[in-house]
C-alpha positions in Angstrom: 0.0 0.0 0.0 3.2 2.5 0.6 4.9 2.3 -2.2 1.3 2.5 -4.2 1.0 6.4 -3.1 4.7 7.0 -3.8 3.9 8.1 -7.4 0.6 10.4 -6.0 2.7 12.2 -3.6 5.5 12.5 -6.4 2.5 14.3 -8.2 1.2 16.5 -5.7 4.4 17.4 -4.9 5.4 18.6 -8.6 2.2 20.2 -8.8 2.3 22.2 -5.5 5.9 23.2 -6.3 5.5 24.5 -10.2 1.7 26.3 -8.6 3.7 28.1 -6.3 6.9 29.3 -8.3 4.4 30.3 -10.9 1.8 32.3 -9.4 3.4 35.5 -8.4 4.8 35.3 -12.0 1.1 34.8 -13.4 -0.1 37.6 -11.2 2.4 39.8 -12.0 1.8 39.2 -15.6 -2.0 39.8 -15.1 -1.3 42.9 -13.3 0.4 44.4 -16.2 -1.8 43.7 -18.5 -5.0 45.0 -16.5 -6.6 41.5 -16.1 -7.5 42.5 -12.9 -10.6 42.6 -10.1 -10.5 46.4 -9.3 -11.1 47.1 -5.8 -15.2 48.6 -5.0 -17.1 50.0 -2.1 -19.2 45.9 -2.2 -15.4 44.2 -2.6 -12.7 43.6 0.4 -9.1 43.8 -1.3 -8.1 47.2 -1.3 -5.6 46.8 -4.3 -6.5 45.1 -7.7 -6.1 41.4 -7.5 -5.4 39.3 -11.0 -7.8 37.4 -12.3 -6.0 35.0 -14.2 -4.6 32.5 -11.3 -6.1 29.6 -12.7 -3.2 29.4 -15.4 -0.8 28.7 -12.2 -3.3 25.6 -11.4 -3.5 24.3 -14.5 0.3 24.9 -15.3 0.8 22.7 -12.2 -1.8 19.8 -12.9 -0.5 19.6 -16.5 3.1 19.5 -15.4 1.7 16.5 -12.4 -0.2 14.4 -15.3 2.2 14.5 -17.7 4.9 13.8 -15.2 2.6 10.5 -14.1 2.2 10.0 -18.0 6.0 10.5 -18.8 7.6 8.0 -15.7 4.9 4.9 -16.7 2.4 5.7 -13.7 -0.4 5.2 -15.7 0.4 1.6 -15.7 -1.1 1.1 -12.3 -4.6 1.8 -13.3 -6.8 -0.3 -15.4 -7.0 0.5 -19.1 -10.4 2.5 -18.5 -9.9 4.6 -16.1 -6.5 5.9 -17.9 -9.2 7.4 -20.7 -11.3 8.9 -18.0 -8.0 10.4 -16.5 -7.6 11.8 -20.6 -11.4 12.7 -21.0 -11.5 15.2 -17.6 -7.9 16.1 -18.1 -9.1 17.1 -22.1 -12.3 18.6 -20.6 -10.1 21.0 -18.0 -7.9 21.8 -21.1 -11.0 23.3 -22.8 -12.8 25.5 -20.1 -9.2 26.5 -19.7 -8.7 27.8 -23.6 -12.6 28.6 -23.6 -13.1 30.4 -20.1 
Protein backbone atom coordinates (compact mmCIF):
# COMPACT_ATOMS: atom_id res chain seq x y z
CA UNK A 1 0.00 0.00 0.00
CA UNK A 2 3.19 2.50 0.62
CA UNK A 3 4.88 2.31 -2.22
CA UNK A 4 1.27 2.45 -4.20
CA UNK A 5 0.96 6.40 -3.08
CA UNK A 6 4.65 7.04 -3.80
CA UNK A 7 3.90 8.14 -7.36
CA UNK A 8 0.62 10.39 -6.05
CA UNK A 9 2.69 12.23 -3.57
CA UNK A 10 5.48 12.50 -6.45
CA UNK A 11 2.51 14.27 -8.21
CA UNK A 12 1.15 16.52 -5.69
CA UNK A 13 4.39 17.39 -4.90
CA UNK A 14 5.39 18.65 -8.55
CA UNK A 15 2.16 20.20 -8.80
CA UNK A 16 2.34 22.16 -5.46
CA UNK A 17 5.92 23.24 -6.35
CA UNK A 18 5.55 24.49 -10.15
CA UNK A 19 1.73 26.28 -8.62
CA UNK A 20 3.67 28.10 -6.29
CA UNK A 21 6.91 29.28 -8.27
CA UNK A 22 4.39 30.28 -10.89
CA UNK A 23 1.82 32.27 -9.37
CA UNK A 24 3.37 35.46 -8.41
CA UNK A 25 4.84 35.29 -12.00
CA UNK A 26 1.12 34.76 -13.41
CA UNK A 27 -0.11 37.65 -11.21
CA UNK A 28 2.44 39.76 -12.01
CA UNK A 29 1.81 39.18 -15.56
CA UNK A 30 -2.02 39.79 -15.06
CA UNK A 31 -1.34 42.94 -13.32
CA UNK A 32 0.42 44.38 -16.23
CA UNK A 33 -1.80 43.73 -18.48
CA UNK A 34 -4.97 44.95 -16.54
CA UNK A 35 -6.56 41.52 -16.12
CA UNK A 36 -7.53 42.45 -12.91
CA UNK A 37 -10.65 42.56 -10.14
CA UNK A 38 -10.48 46.35 -9.27
CA UNK A 39 -11.11 47.14 -5.77
CA UNK A 40 -15.18 48.61 -5.04
CA UNK A 41 -17.14 49.99 -2.09
CA UNK A 42 -19.17 45.86 -2.20
CA UNK A 43 -15.38 44.23 -2.59
CA UNK A 44 -12.72 43.59 0.41
CA UNK A 45 -9.11 43.84 -1.35
CA UNK A 46 -8.13 47.21 -1.27
CA UNK A 47 -5.59 46.84 -4.33
CA UNK A 48 -6.51 45.11 -7.75
CA UNK A 49 -6.07 41.36 -7.46
CA UNK A 50 -5.41 39.27 -11.01
CA UNK A 51 -7.83 37.43 -12.33
CA UNK A 52 -5.95 34.98 -14.16
CA UNK A 53 -4.58 32.50 -11.32
CA UNK A 54 -6.07 29.60 -12.75
CA UNK A 55 -3.22 29.40 -15.39
CA UNK A 56 -0.79 28.75 -12.17
CA UNK A 57 -3.30 25.61 -11.39
CA UNK A 58 -3.53 24.25 -14.55
CA UNK A 59 0.27 24.90 -15.33
CA UNK A 60 0.84 22.72 -12.18
CA UNK A 61 -1.80 19.84 -12.92
CA UNK A 62 -0.50 19.65 -16.52
CA UNK A 63 3.13 19.48 -15.40
CA UNK A 64 1.72 16.52 -12.40
CA UNK A 65 -0.19 14.43 -15.34
CA UNK A 66 2.19 14.53 -17.74
CA UNK A 67 4.88 13.77 -15.18
CA UNK A 68 2.57 10.46 -14.09
CA UNK A 69 2.20 9.95 -18.02
CA UNK A 70 5.97 10.50 -18.79
CA UNK A 71 7.59 8.03 -15.66
CA UNK A 72 4.88 4.92 -16.68
CA UNK A 73 2.37 5.65 -13.68
CA UNK A 74 -0.39 5.25 -15.69
CA UNK A 75 0.44 1.64 -15.69
CA UNK A 76 -1.14 1.11 -12.33
CA UNK A 77 -4.57 1.81 -13.33
CA UNK A 78 -6.78 -0.29 -15.39
CA UNK A 79 -7.02 0.54 -19.13
CA UNK A 80 -10.42 2.50 -18.48
CA UNK A 81 -9.90 4.60 -16.12
CA UNK A 82 -6.55 5.93 -17.90
CA UNK A 83 -9.15 7.42 -20.68
CA UNK A 84 -11.33 8.86 -18.03
CA UNK A 85 -7.96 10.37 -16.46
CA UNK A 86 -7.58 11.79 -20.57
CA UNK A 87 -11.42 12.70 -20.98
CA UNK A 88 -11.48 15.19 -17.62
CA UNK A 89 -7.94 16.11 -18.15
CA UNK A 90 -9.12 17.08 -22.08
CA UNK A 91 -12.26 18.61 -20.61
CA UNK A 92 -10.08 21.02 -18.01
CA UNK A 93 -7.91 21.79 -21.13
CA UNK A 94 -11.02 23.31 -22.83
CA UNK A 95 -12.82 25.51 -20.05
CA UNK A 96 -9.19 26.52 -19.67
CA UNK A 97 -8.73 27.77 -23.55
CA UNK A 98 -12.61 28.62 -23.58
CA UNK A 99 -13.05 30.38 -20.08
Amino acid sequence: MQGEAVPFIVAFGISAVIVWLTTPVVRSIGVKLGIVDKPSSRKMHKEPVARIGGVSIFLGTASALLLCWWAGWFGILPTAKEYEIWGVTIGGLLFFVLD
